[in-house]
C-alpha positions in Angstrom: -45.1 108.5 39.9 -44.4 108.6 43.8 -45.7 108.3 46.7 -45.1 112.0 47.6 -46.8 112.8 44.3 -50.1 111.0 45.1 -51.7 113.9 47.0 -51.2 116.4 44.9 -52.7 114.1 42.1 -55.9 114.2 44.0 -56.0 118.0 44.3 -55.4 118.2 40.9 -58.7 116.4 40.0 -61.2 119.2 39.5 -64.8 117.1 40.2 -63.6 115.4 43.0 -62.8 116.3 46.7 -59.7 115.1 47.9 -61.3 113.7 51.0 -63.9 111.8 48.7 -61.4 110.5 46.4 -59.3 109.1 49.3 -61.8 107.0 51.1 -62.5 105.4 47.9 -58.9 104.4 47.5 -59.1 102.9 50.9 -62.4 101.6 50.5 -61.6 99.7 47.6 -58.2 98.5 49.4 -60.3 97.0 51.8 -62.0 95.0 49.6 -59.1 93.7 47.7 -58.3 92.6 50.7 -60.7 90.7 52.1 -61.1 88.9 49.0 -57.3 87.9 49.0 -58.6 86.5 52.6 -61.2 84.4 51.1 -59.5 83.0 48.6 -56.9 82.1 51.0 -59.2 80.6 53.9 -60.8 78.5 50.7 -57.8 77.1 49.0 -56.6 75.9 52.5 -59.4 74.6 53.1 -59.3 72.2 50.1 -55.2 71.3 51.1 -57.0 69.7 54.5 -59.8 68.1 53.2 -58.1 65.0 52.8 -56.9 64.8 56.2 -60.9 65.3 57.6 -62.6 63.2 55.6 -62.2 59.3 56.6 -61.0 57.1 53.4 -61.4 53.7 53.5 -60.9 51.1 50.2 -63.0 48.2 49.1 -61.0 44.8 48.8 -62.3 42.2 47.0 -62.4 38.6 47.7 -60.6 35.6 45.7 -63.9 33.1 44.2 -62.1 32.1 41.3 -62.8 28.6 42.4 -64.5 26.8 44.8 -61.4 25.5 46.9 -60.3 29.5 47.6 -63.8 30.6 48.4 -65.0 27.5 50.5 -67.6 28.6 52.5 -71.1 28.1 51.1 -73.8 31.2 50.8 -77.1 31.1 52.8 -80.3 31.6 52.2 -80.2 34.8 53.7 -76.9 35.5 51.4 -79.0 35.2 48.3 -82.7 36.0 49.1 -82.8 37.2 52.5 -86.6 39.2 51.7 -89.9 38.2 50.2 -89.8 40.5 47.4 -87.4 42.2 45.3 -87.5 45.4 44.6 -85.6 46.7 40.9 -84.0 50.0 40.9 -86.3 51.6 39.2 -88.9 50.8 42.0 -90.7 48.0 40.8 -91.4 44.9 42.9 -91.1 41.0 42.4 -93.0 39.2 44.6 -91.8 35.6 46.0 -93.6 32.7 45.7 -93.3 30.1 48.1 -90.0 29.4 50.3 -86.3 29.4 49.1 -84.7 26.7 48.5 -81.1 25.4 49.4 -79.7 21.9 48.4 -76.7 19.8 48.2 -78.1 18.2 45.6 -78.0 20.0 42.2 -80.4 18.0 40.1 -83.3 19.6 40.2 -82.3 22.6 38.7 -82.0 20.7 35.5 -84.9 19.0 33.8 -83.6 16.1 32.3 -80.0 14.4 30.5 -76.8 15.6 30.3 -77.1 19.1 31.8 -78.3 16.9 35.4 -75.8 14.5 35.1 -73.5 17.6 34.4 -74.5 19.4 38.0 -74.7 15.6 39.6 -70.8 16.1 39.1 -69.6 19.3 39.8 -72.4 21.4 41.7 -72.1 21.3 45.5 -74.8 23.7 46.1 -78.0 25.6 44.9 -79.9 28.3 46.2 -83.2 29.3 44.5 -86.9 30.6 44.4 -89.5 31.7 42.5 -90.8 35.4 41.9 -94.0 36.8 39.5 -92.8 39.8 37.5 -93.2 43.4 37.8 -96.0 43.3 35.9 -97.5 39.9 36.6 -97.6 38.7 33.4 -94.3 36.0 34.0 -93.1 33.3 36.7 -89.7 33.7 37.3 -86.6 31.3 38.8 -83.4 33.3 40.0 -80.6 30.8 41.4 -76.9 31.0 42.1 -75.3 27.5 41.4 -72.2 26.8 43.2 -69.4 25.6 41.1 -66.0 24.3 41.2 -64.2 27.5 39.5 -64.8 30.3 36.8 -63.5 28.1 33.9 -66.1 24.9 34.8 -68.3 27.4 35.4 -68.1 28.7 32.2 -68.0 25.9 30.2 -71.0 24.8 32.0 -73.2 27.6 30.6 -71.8 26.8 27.0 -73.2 23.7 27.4 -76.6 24.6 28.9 -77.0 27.4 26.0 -75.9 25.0 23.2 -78.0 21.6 24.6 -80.8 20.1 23.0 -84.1 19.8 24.6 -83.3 15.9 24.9 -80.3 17.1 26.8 -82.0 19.4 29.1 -81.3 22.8 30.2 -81.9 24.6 33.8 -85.7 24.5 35.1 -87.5 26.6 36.9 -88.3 26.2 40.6 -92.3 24.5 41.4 -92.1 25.9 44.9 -95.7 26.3 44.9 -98.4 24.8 43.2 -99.3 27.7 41.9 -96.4 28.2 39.6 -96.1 24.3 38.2 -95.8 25.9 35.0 -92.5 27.2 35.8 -91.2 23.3 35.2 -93.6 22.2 32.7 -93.9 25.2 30.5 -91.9 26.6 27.5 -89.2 28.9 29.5 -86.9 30.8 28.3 -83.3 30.7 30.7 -80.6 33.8 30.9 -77.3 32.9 33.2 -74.0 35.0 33.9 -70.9 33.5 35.2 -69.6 35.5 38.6 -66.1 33.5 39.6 -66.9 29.8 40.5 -70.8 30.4 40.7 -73.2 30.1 37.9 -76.1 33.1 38.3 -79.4 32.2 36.6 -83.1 33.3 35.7 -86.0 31.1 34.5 -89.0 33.0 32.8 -91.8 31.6 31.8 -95.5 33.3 31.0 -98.2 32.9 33.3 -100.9 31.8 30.6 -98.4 28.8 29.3 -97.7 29.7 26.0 -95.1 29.7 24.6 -92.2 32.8 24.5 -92.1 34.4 21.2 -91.1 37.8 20.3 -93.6 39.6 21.4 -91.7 38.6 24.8 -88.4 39.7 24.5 -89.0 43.2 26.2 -90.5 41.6 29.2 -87.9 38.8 29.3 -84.6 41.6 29.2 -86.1 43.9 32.2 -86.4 40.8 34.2 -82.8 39.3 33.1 -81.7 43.4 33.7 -83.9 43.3 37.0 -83.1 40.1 38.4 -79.5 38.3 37.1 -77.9 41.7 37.1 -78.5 44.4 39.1 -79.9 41.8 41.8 -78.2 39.0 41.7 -75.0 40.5 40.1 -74.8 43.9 41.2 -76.2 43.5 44.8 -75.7 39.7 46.2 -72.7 38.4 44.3 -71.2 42.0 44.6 -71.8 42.1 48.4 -70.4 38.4 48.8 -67.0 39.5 47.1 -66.6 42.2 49.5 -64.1 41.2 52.4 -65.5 44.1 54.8 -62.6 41.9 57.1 -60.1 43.8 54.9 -61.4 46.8 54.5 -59.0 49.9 55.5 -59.5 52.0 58.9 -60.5 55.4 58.3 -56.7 58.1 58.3 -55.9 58.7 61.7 -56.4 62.4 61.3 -60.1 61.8 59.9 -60.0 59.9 63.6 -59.0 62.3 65.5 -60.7 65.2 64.0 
């Protein structure tokens, strides 16, 4: 059919005026239209999205070892607050002050796992908490060692020693928590490049861990040595924010 046949199509349709029929061909034209305009406007709108928005890229740090990554953490590196709060919302109190030593020793209790950090352990940083639900005393601590394979082995040998050996204590950094060195603890460490991440639990009353504990003792390993210690201080620490890329110049100049 034609072009020149389209009006005489329309006064062929008996129920319809011609007039009627016509301004709904144009009306629906118009909408077609300004659909196809829509679409348009949207589809270019994605193509420049990338060229508003700024981009930038997260560069981690070298702490392999101890001789790349040479500068030492702070106190306010590791526990710059007085509580700690878990993702979920729940809150670990501190107890007493943070501690930060050259001397590694007394984060073991006894033997070969001191003699061990004697050797190879320039720094520790540590303090004690009470748990969520106040029924443990907790020690978190970052040790600082010489690189991820020393580290490593290091926490082989804490897990497999003896109590005549020794293992990593907990922090007395109050008398109020002097069981945290003298009472049956349970320890839980992760190795993060050349440092040696570590919670002490023990429970309030003295006795000791059984399994009646293992819930409370895997929130506060989840709480504390991962998604604080982990996830939020060592994850912050391998950040070089130094290296980190400028936002597109389009995204700067709008």
């Amino acid at each position: 059919m034609s072009l020149r046949e389209f009006p005489g199509l329309i006064r062929q349709l008996p129920q319809h005026k011609p007039w009627v029929i016509a301004i709904g061909v144009i009306t629906v034209a118009v909408f077609l239209g300004a659909c196809s305009f829509g679409t348009w406007t949207l589809l270019r709108s994605e193509e420049n999205v990338g060229d508003v928005l700024p981009t930038s890229t997260i560069v981690k740090r070298d702490i392999s070892t101890r001789d790349i990554d040479s500068v030492p953490m702070t106190v306010a590196d590791v526990f710059p607050d007085e509580q700690i709060v878990a993702t979920d919302g729940a809150v670990y109190p501190r107890i007493g002050p943070v501690q930060a030593s050259e001397d590694c020793r007394g984060a073991a209790t006894r033997g070969e796992v001191r003699n061990l950090l004697a050797s190879m352990c320039s720094q520790m940083i540590r303090a004690s908490f009470v748990s969520a639900d106040s029924r443990y005393f907790l020690t978190a601590g970052i040790l600082n060692l010489p690189s991820l394979a020393e580290a490593t082995t290091f926490s082989r040998q804490v897990a497999a020693a003896t109590s005549e050996s020794g293992t990593l204590a907990g922090y007395n950094s109050d008398a109020a928590v002097q069981i945290l060195y003298s009472g049956p603890a349970r320890v839980t460490m992760e190795v993060r490049g050349h440092f040696l991440l570590y919670v002490v639990v023990v429970r309030q009353d003295g006795k000791k861990l059984d399994e009646t504990d293992n819930t409370g003792v895997e929130i506060i390993s989840y709480d504390i040595l991962k998604k604080y210690l982990r996830d939020t201080v060592m994850a912050t620490w391998e950040t070089d924010t130094s290296a980190m890329s400028e936002p597109s110049e389009a995204a700067a100049t709008g």
